[in-house]
N, C-alpha and C positions, 0 to 999 in steps of 0.2 A: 504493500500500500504506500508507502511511503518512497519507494522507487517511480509511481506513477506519479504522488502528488509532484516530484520532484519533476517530471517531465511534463508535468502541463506546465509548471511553472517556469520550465527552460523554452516552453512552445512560448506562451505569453510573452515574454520578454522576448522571442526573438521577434512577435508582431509588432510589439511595440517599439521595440529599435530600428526599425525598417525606415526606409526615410518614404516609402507611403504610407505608411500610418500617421509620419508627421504631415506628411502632404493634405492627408483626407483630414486632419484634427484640424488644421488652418482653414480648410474650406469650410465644414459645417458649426465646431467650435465659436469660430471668428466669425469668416466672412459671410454664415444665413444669419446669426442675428443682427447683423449691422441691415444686410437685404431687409431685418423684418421691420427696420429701427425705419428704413426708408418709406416701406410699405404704409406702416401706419399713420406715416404724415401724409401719405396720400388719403389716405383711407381720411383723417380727419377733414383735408382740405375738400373734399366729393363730400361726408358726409354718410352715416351707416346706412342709407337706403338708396344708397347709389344702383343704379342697375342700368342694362344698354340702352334704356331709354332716356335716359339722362343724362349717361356718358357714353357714346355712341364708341370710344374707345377701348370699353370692359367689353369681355366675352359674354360673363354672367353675368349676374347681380351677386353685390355680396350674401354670403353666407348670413346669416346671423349671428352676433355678439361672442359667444362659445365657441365657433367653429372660427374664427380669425384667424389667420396664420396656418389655418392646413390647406388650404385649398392652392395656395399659391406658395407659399415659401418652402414649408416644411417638407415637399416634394425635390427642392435641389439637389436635399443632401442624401438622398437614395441612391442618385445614382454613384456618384464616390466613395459609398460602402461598398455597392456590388461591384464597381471595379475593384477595390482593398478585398476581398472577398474571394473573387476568380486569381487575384492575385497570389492571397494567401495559400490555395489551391495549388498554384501550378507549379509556386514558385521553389519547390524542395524540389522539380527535377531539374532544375539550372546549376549546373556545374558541381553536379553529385554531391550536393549538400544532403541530400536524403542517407547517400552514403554515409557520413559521417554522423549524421542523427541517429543510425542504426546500431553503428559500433558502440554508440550507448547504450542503446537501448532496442538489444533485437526481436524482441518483444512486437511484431506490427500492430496486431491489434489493439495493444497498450498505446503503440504508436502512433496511429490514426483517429482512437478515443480520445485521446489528450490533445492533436490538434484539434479536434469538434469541440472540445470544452473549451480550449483555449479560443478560438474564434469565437463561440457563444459570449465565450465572459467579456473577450475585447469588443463586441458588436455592442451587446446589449448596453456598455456602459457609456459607449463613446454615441449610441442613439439616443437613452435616456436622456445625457445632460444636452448634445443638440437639441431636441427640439422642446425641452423644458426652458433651456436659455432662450429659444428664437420665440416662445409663445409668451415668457413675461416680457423679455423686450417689447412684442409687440402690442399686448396691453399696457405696460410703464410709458408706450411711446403715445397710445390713444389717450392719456390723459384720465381726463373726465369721464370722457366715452368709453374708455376699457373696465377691464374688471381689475379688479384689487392683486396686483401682480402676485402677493404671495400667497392669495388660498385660494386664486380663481375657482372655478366653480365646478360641482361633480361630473357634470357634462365633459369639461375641458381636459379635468383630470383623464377620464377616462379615453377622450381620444389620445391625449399623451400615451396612455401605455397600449392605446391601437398603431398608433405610429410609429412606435418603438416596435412592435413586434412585428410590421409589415418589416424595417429597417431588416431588424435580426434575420427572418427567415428567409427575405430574399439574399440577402449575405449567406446564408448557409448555403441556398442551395447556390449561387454563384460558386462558391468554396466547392463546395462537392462535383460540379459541373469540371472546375479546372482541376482537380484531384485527377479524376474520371478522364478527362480529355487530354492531361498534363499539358496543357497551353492555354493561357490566359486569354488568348483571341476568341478562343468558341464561346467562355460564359458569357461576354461581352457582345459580342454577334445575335447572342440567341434570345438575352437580356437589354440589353438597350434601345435598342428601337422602340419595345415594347415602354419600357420608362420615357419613351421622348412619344407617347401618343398612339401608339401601333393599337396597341392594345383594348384601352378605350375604344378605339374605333371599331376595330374590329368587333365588337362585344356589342356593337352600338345597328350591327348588320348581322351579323348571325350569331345563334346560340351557344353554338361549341366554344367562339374565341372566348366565355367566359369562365372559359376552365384553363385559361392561360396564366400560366403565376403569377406575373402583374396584376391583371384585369382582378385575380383573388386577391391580391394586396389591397386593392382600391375598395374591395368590398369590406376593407376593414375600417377606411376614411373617407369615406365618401361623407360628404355635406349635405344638407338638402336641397343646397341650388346647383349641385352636381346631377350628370346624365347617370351615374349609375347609383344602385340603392344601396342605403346600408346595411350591410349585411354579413355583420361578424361572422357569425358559428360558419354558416356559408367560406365563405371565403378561407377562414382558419384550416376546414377539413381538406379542401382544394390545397393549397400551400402543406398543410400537412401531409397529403398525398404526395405532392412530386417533392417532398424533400426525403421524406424517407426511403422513396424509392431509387430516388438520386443516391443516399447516402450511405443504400444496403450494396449500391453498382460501384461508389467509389470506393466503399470497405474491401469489398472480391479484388478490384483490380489491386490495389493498394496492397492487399495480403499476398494475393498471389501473383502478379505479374513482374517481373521483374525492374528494379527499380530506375534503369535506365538514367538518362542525363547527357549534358554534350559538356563540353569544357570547354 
């Protein structure tokens, strides 16, 4: 037991020394809640009932009060997880680094368990406080108009940890994607389009695209003046489907394939 904790804890530390881990911490860390610090002075100069009729340059209408900052902001930093994610993934077969993780610890399955711990624990933590910081920034920055930035309200709480858990598990399955693929190009390929609008759309035309992992993330923050509906458990079970099935195909390869790399 104590030979594992010891090797998630060398997994951790090696995400977090990575200089994209510092890359992705500057992006969502820093630079979305400054995006939310900007947002909500728009949002005050339009006024809470701004909608395309009014401002002929909005898409929608705003959301209502509680849903602030998910519709537009808190969307950014999704996608610099699941790149840090596919990353984290692919990146032990680059110059036989996996190699060397082994003669620790040859142990695979202990091996590929403690990355999934370690990716969970660096996702979850580096999601939580982004979109906790971007959602009181962006009520401290509505003033009046917001809600009381440190116990906002149960609604708000609870999309926070919708948000977070869309973050996590599309990071996992990215992670498991590039395990499975050993190249960071495919999670990225097969995941991003879908975060820049694929998905929604698709979903928005036929039925099936809503069993596409994204289109299930969004079923977890969807707003009321969003095209799709909210719909946690939905969504949860879909995402909980293609990660485990992801993570039962990158566990096989991973045990049994040989560990390959280029130098």
């Amino acid at each position: 037991m104590n030979n594992f904790i010891s090797t998630v804890k060398v997994e951790i530390l090696k995400i977090i020394s990575s200089k994209s881990w510092w890359i992705v911490f500057g992006l969502v860390i820093i630079l979305q809640p400054l995006m939310a610090m900007v947002s909500a002075k728009e949002i005050v100069r339009m006024g809470l009932d701004a909608s395309p009729a009014t401002h002929p340059d909005l898409a929608q209408a705003l959301p209502p009060l509680d849903y602030l900052g998910f519709y537009d902001i808190v969307p950014f930093g999704l996608l610099p997880l699941v790149v840090l994610g596919g990353f984290i993934g692919a990146s032990e077969y680059r110059n036989h680094r996996l190699r060397t993780t082994l003669l620790c610890c040859s142990n695979r399955t202990a091996v590929f368990t403690a990355k999934v711990i370690a990716t969970s624990i660096s996702s979850i933590f580096i999601s939580f406080v982004a979109i906790y910081l971007t959602i009181i920034t962006t009520h401290a920055s509505l003033g009046d108009l917001g809600l009381n930035p440190l116990t906002l309200s149960p609604i708000t709480w609870k999309f926070i940890a919708y948000a977070s858990l869309e973050w996590v598990l599309l990071t996992l399955l990215a992670f498991a994607i590039g395990i499975l693929s050993r190249n960071v190009i495919i999670p990225l390929v097969f995941l991003v389009p879908q975060i820049y609008g694929l998905a929604p759309y698709l979903a928005s035309r036929w039925a099936w695209a809503e069993y596409l992992p994204v289109t299930a993330g969004k079923f977890l923050t969807s707003t009321p003046t969003d095209t799709l509906t909210h719909a946690p458990i939905k969504g949860g079970l879909i995402l909980g489907i293609w990660i485990t099935f992801m993570l039962i195909g990158a566990m096989y390869s991973f045990i049994h394939k040989d560990v390959g790399g280029t130098y």
